[in-house]
KEKETOR-224190 format. One record per residue (C-alpha): residue number from 0; x, y, z. Coordinates in steps of 0.1 Angstrom, whole numbers, always signed. Example, Ala and Ser with C-alpha at 12.3 -4.5 7.8 and 13.67 -1.06 7.14 Angstrom:
REM KEKETOR-224190
{rec 0,{+123,-45,+78}} {rec 1,{+137,-11,+71}} 
END
This chain:
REM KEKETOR-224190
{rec 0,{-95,+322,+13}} {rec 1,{-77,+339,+37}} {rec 2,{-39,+340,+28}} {rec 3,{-7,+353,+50}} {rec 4,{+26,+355,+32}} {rec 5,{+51,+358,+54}} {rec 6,{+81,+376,+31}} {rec 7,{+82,+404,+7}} {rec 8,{+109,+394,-16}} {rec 9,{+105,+383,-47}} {rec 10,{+86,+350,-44}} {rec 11,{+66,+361,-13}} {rec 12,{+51,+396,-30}} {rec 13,{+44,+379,-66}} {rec 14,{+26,+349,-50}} {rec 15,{+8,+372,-28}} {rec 16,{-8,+392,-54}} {rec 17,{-13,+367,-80}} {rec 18,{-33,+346,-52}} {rec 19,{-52,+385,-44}} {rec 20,{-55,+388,-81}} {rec 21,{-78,+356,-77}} {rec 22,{-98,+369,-51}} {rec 23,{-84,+353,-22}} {rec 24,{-77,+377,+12}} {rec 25,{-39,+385,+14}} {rec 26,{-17,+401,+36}} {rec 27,{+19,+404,+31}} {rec 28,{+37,+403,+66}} {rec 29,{+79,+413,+66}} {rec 30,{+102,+424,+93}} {rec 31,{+112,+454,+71}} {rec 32,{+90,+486,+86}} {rec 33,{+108,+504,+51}} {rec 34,{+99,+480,+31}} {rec 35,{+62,+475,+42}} {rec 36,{+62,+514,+38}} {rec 37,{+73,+513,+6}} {rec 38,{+43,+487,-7}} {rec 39,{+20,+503,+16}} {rec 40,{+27,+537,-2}} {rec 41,{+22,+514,-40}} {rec 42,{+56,+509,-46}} {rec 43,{+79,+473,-48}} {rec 44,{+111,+467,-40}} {rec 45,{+117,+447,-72}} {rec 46,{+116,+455,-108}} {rec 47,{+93,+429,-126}} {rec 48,{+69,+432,-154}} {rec 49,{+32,+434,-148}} {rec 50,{+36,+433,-114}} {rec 51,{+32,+468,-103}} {rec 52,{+3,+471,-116}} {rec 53,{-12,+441,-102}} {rec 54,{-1,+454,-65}} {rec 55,{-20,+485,-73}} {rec 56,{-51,+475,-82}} {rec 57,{-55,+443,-58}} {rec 58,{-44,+470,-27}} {rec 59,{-67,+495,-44}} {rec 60,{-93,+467,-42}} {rec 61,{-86,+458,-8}} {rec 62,{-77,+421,-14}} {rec 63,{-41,+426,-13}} {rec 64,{-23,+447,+19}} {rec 65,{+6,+450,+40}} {rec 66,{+20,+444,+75}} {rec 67,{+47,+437,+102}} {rec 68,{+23,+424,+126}} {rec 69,{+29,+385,+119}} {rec 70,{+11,+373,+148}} {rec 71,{-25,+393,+138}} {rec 72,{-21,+382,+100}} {rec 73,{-16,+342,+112}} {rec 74,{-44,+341,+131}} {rec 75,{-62,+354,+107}} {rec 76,{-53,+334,+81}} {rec 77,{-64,+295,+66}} {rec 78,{-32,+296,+48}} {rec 79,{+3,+309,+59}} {rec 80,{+31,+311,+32}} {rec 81,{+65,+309,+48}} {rec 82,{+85,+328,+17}} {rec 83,{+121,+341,+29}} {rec 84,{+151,+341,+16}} {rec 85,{+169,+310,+18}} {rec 86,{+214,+322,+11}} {rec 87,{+238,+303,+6}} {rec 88,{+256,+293,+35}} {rec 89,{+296,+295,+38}} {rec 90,{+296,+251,+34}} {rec 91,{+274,+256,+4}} {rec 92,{+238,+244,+16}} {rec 93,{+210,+263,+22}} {rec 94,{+208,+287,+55}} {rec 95,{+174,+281,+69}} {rec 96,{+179,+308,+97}} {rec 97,{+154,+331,+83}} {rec 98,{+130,+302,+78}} {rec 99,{+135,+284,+111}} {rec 100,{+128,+320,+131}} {rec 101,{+94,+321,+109}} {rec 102,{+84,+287,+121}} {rec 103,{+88,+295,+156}} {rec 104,{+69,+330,+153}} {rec 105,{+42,+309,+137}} {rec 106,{+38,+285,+166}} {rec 107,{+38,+315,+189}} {rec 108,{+16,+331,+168}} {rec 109,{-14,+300,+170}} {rec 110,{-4,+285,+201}} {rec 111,{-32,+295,+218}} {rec 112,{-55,+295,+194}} {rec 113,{-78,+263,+196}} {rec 114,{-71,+237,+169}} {rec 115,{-99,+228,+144}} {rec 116,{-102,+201,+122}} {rec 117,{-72,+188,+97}} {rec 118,{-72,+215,+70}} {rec 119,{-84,+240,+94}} {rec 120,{-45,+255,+89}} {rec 121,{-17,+251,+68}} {rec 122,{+20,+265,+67}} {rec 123,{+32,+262,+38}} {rec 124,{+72,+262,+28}} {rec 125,{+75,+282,-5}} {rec 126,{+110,+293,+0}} {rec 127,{+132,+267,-19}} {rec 128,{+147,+244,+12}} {rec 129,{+166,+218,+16}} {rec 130,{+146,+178,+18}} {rec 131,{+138,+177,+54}} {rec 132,{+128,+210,+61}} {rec 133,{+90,+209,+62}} {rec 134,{+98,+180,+88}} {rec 135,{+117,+205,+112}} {rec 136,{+93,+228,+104}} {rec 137,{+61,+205,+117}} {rec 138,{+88,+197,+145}} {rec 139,{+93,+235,+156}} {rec 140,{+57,+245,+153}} {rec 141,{+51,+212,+175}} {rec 142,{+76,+223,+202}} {rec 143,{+48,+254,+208}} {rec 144,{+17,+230,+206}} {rec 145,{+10,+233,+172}} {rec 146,{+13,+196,+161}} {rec 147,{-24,+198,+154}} {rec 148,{-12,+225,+125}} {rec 149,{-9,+209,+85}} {rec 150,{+27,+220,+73}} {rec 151,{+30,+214,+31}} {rec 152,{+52,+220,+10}} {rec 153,{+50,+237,-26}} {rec 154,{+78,+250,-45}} {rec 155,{+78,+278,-68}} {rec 156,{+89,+274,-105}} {rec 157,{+89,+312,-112}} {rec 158,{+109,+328,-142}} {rec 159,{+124,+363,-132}} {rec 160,{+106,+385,-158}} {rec 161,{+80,+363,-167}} {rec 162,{+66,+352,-132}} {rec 163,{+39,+362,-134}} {rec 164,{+24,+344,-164}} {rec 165,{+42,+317,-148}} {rec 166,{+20,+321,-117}} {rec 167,{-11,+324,-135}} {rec 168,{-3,+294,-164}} {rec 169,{+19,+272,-141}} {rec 170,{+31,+244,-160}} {rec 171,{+24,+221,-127}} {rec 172,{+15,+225,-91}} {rec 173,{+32,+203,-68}} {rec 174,{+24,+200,-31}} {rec 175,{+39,+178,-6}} {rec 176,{+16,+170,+23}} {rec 177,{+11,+142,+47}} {rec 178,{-24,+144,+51}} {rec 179,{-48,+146,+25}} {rec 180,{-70,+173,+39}} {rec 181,{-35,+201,+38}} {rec 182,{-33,+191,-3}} {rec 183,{-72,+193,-5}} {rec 184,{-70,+229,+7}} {rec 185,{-38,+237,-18}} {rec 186,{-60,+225,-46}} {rec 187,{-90,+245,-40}} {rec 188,{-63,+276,-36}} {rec 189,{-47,+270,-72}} {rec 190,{-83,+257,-87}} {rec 191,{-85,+291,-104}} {rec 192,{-49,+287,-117}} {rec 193,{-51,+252,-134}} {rec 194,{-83,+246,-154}} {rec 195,{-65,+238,-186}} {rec 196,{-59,+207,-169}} {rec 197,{-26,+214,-158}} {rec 198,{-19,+190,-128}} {rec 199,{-18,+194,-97}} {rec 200,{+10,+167,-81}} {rec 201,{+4,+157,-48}} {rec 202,{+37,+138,-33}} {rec 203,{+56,+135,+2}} {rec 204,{+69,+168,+15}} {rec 205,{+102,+153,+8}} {rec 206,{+99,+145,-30}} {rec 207,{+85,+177,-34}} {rec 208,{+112,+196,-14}} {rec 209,{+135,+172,-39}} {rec 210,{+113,+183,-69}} {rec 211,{+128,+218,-70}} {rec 212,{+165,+209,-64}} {rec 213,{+163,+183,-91}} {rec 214,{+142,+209,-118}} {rec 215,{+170,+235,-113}} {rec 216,{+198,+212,-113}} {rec 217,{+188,+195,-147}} {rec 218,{+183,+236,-166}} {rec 219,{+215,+241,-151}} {rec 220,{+230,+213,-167}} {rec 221,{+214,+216,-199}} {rec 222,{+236,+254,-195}} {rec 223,{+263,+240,-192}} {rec 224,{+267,+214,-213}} {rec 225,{+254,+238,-243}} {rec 226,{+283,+262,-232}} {rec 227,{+309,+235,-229}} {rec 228,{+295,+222,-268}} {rec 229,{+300,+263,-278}} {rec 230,{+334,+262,-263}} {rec 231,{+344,+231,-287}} {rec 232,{+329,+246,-316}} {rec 233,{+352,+276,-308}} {rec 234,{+383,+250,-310}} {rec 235,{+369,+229,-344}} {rec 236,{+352,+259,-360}} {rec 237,{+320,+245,-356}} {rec 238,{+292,+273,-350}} {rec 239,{+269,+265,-326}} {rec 240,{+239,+283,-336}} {rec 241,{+240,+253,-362}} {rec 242,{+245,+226,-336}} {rec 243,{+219,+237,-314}} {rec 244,{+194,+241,-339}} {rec 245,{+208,+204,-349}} {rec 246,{+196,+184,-318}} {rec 247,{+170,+209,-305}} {rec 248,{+145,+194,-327}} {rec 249,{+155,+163,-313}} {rec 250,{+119,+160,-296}} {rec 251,{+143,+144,-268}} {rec 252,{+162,+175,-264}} {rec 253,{+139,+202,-273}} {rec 254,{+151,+240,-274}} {rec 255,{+147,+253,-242}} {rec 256,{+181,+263,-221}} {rec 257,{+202,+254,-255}} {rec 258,{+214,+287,-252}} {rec 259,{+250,+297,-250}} {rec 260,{+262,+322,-228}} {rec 261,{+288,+339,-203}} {rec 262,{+277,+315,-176}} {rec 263,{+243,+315,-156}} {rec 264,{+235,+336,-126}} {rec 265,{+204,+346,-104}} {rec 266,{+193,+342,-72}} {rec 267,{+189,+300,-82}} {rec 268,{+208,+284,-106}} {rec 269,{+243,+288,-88}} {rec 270,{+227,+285,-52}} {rec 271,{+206,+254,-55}} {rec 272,{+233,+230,-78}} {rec 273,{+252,+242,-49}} {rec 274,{+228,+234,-25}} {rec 275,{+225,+199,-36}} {rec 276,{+263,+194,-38}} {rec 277,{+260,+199,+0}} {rec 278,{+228,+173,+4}} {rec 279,{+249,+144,-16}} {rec 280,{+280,+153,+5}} {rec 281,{+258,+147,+37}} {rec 282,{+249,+116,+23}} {rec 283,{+281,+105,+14}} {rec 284,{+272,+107,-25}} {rec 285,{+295,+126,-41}} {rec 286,{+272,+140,-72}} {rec 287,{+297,+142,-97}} {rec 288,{+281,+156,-128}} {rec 289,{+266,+188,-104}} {rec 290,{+298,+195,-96}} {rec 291,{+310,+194,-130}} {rec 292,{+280,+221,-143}} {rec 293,{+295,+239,-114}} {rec 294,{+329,+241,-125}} {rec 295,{+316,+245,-165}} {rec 296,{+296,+277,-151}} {rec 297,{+324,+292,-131}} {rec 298,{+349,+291,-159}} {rec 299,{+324,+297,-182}} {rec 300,{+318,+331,-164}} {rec 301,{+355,+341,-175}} {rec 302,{+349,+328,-217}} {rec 303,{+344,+367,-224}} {rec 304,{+370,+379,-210}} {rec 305,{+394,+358,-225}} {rec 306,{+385,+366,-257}} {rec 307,{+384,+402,-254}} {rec 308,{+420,+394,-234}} {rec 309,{+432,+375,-267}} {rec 310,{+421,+403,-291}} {rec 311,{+437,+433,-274}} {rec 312,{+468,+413,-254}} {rec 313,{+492,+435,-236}} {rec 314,{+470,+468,-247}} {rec 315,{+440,+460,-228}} {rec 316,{+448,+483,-204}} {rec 317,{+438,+518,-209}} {rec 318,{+416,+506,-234}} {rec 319,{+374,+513,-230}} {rec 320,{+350,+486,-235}} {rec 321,{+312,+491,-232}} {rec 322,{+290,+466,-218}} {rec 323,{+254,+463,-232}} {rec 324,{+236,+445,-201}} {rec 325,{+240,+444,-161}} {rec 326,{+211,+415,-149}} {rec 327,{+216,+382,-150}} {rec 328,{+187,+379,-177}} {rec 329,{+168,+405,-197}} {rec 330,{+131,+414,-180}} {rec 331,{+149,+418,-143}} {rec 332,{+170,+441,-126}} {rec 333,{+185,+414,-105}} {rec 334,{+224,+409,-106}} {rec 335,{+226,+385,-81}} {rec 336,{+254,+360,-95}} {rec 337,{+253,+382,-127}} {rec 338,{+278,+370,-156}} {rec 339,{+283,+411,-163}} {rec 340,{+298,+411,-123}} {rec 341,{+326,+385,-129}} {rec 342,{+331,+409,-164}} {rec 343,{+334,+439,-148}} {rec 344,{+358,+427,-123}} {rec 345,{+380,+414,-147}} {rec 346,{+385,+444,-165}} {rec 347,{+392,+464,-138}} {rec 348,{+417,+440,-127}} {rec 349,{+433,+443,-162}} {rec 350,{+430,+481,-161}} {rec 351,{+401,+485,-185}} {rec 352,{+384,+514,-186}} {rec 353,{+342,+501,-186}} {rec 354,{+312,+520,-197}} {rec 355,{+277,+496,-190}} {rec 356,{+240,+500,-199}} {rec 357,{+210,+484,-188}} {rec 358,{+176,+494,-188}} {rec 359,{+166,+482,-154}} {rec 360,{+199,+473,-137}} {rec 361,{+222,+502,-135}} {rec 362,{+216,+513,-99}} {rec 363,{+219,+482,-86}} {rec 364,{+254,+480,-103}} {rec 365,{+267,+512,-93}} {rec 366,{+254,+504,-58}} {rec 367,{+289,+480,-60}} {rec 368,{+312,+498,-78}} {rec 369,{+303,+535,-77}} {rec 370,{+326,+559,-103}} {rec 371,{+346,+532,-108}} {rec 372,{+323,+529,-139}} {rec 373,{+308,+550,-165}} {rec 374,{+268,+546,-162}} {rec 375,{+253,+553,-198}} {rec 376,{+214,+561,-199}} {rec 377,{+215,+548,-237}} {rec 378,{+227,+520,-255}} {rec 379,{+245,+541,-278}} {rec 380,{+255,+566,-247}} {rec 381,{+282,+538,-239}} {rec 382,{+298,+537,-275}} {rec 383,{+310,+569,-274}} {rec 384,{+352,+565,-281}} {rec 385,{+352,+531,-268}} {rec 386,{+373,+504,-285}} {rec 387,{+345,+478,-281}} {rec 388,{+311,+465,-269}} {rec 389,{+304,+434,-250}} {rec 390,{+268,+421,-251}} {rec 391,{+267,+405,-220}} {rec 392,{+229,+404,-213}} {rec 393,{+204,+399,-243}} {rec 394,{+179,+425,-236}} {rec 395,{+154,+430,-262}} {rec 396,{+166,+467,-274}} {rec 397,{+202,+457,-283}} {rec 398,{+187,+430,-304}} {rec 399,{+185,+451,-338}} {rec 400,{+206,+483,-330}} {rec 401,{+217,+504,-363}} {rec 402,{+249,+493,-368}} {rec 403,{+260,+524,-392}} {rec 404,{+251,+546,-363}} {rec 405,{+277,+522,-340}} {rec 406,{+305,+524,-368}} {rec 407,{+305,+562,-360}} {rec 408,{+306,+559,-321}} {rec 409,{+331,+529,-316}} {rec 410,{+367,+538,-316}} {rec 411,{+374,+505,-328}} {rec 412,{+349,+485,-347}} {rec 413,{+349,+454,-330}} {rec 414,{+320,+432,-310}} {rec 415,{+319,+408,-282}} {rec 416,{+284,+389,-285}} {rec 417,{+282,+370,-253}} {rec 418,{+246,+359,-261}} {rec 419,{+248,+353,-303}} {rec 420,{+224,+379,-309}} {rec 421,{+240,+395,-340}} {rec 422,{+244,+377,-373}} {rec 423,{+284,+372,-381}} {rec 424,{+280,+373,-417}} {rec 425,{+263,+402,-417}} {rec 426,{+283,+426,-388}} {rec 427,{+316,+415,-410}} {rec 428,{+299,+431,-441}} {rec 429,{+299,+461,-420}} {rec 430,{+333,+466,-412}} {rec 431,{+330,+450,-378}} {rec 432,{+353,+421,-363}} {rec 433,{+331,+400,-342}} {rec 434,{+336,+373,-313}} {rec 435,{+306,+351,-303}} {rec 436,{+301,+322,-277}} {rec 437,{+307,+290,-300}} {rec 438,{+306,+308,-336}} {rec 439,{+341,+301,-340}} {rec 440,{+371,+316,-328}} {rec 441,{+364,+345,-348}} {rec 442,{+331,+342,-369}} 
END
C-alpha cells in the first residue's frame, strides 16, 4: 500500500518504518526542512532501539523516504496518517492546533482529486486526541469537498524503548471507523502484524478515541496506587518489594506497573490523565479517582527529595549528590515530565551541588540547565567526592555496579534507590546506609 505519515515525531517516524519494514510504500511528510534533512541524510531525531537501523535499510531499499511536500505525498497515498503532537494545553485538555491545521492541508491537498469508491482513501488520527476529534476531523476535510474521504481512527499503544516490538507484536489493533470498507483497508494494512491471532477491534471512532485515554489512565493508576502502598510501608515498616510480589500473583492484579518509583513521566502518562480530567469537567463529571492519581504522582515526584532532605537536614546545602538516570524510563532519552527534572530542581533550590549520568539523556538535560550541573560520561565519573547517589532512572548498567569500587569514590557511603534496584540487606553489609521507595524508612 501506499502510506503518508504526516509527522516525524516519535509515533509518526516508528509507524512509518515499521509499516515500510512490511513492504508497504511510505513517505514521511513534516514541516521541519532540518528535520526532513536530518532523516534524509540517515539520521533520527530520537534515540530509540532498533530503530535506526530500520530507517536505514527501508530508505536504503527505497520503501521508506522523506518529505515537506504534504500535498504530493496525499495524493499519492491510499492511506494518510495524521501523527503530530498533541501538548497539553494551559486548561489541561489536549491542543489539537497541530492536528486541526493537518486536516485542512489534507482537504486541500485531495480536493480536487476525483473521489473513488469507500475505501479508496482514509485519514487516519494516530496522534492521541480527545473523543470527538475524528468527527471534526471528517467535518474539516468536508468543509473542502472531501466528505467522500473515510477518516478512522487508531491509537498507538507504543512503549518508549520497546516500540518497536510493540509495533510489530501489538497486543491489539483497534480501529474506529464508521464504514466498514475504512476498517477493511486498516486490516489488510496490519494483516502482516497480527497472524498470531492477535485481534484486530473494530469500534466507533469515539470508543476507540476513548480506548487510549482509558488504557493510560488505568497504568497510571496502577502507578500510583503502588507508590501510595510504598509510601505506607515506609510509615508501618512494611517493604514493598514483599507486598508487591504479595498480590502480583493475584492473577487479578498481575505484575505489570507494580512498580514503585519517584512518580511517572513521559510524553503520556501526565498529559492524557490530564487530558481526561478536562473531558469529565466538560461533561460535568468530575472524575475523582484521576484526579487523585494526579495528585499521588505530583507529590510522589517530591518522595526523593524528602528523604535525601531528612537524612542530611540543615547540611544539604553545599553537599554533592550524584544522580544515576536523566529519562523518564530506561531505553529513551526522553525527559519529558521526567521524575530526575523535579529532582534536580529541588536540589538546586536547596543549594545542592548535583552531578547526573545517563547513557542516552544527558544532552537533553544540559540543554535546561547548562553548568549548573556536572555532566559525568560514567556511572562511576559522578561518584567522585560526592556525599551520595540517587538512582532515579533504572537503567540496565546501574543494576549490578561493584559496590567496593563505590565505597572508594563516595564521600559518604550512603544510597538513595528511587527504583529498588539494589538489595538492602546486602548494600548494609557493605558499609552503606540505604533509602528505598517503600523498603522502610530506612531498610
Amino acid at each position: 500500500m501506499k502510506v503518508a505519515i504526516i509527522g516525524t515525531g516519535y509515533v509518526g517516524l516508528v509507524t512509518g518504518t515499521c509499516l515500510a519494514e512490511s513492504g508497504n510504500d511510505v513517505v514521511c511528510v513534516d514541516n521541519n526542512p532540518k528535520k526532513i534533512t536530518v532523516l534524509q541524510q540517515g539520521g533520527i531525531p530520537i534515540y530509540e532501539p532498533g530503530l535506526q537501523e530500520l530507517v536505514a535499510r527501508n530508505a536504503r531499499d527505497g520503501r521508506l523516504t522523506f518529505t515537506t511536500d504534504l500535498a504530493a505525498a496525499v495524493r499519492a497515498a491510499q492511506l494518510v496518517f495524521i501523527a503530530v503532537g498533541t501538548p497539553q494545553s494551559d486548561e489541561g485538555d489536549a491542543d489539537l492546533t497541530a492536528v486541526f491545521a493537518v486536516a485542512d492541508a489534507i482537504g486541500e491537498a485531495l480536493k480536487d482529486v476525483p473521489p473513488g469508491p469507500p475505501g479508496t482513501r482514509v485519514v487516519v488520527t494516530k496522534s492521541t486526541v480527545p473523543v470527538g476529534t475524528n468527527a471534526q476531523v471528517a467535518e474539516r476535510l468536508g468543509a473542502k469537498g472531501c466528505s467522500h474521504v473515510d477518516v478512522a481512527s487508531n491509537p498507538e499503544f507504543l512503549k518508549e524503548g520497546a516500540a518497536i516490538e510493540d509495533f510489530m507484536k501489538p497486543d491489539r489493533v483497534v480501529v474506529g471507523a464508521r464504514r466498514p470498507e475504512a476498517a477493511e483497508v486498516l486490516r489488510e494494512l496490519y494483516a502482516p502484524f497480527l497472524r498470531t491471532e492477535r485481534p484486530f477491534l473494530v469500534m466507533t471512532p469515539e470508543s476507540a478515541e476513548m480506548t487510549k485515554y482509558a488504557a493510560n489512565a488505568m497504568l497510571a493508576t496502577k502507578i500510583s496506587f503502588i507508590n501510595e502502598m510504598a509510601n505506607l510501608c515506609d510509615r508501618l515498616g512494611a517493604d514493598i518489594n514483599d507486598v508487591r510480589k504479595g498480590i502480583g500473583h493475584d492473577q487479578r492484579i498481575g505484575f505489570q506497573f507494580l512498580f514503585p518509583g519517584p512518580g511517572y513521566g513521559g510524553s503520556c502518562f501526565p498529559k492524557d490523565v490530564e487530558a481526561i480530567i478536562a473531558m469529565g469537567r466538560r461533561t460535568d463529571l468530575p472524575l475523582e479517582l484521576m484526579r487523585a492519581v494526579d495528585a499521588v504522582n505530583d507529590a510522589q515526584k517530591r518522595v526523593l527529595f524528602e528523604k535525601i532532605r531528612a537524612h542530611y537536614g540543615d547540611e544539604l546545602a553545599g553537599k554533592t549528590l550524584a544522580l544515576w538516570g536523566l529519562a523518564f524510563k530506561p531505553r529513551t532519552d526522553d525527559i519529558r515530565e521526567a521524575p530526575a527534572l523535579t529532582l534536580i530542581d529541588a536540589l538546586l533550590e536547596a543549594g545542592a551541588q548535583v552531578r547526573v549520568h545517563d547513557p542516552e539523556a544527558t544532552a537533553n538535560v544540559r540543554a535546561i540547565y547548562g553548568d549548573k550541573l556536572h555532566y559525568a560520561d560514567r556511572p562511576y565519573g559522578a561518584l567522585e567526592g560526592a556525599d551520595g547517589l540517587v538512582v532515579v532512572t533504572e537503567w540496565a548498567e546501574f543494576r549490578n555496579p561493584d559496590f567496593e569500587v563505590m565505597k572508594r569514590l563516595l564521600a559518604q557511603r550512603v544510597i538513595f534507590d528511587g527504583r529498588n534496584v539494589y538489595d538492602p540487606r546486602m548494600l548494609r553489609q557493605f558499609g552503606f546506609t540505604y533509602y528505598g521507595i517503600g523498603r522502610g524508612a530506612r531498610a
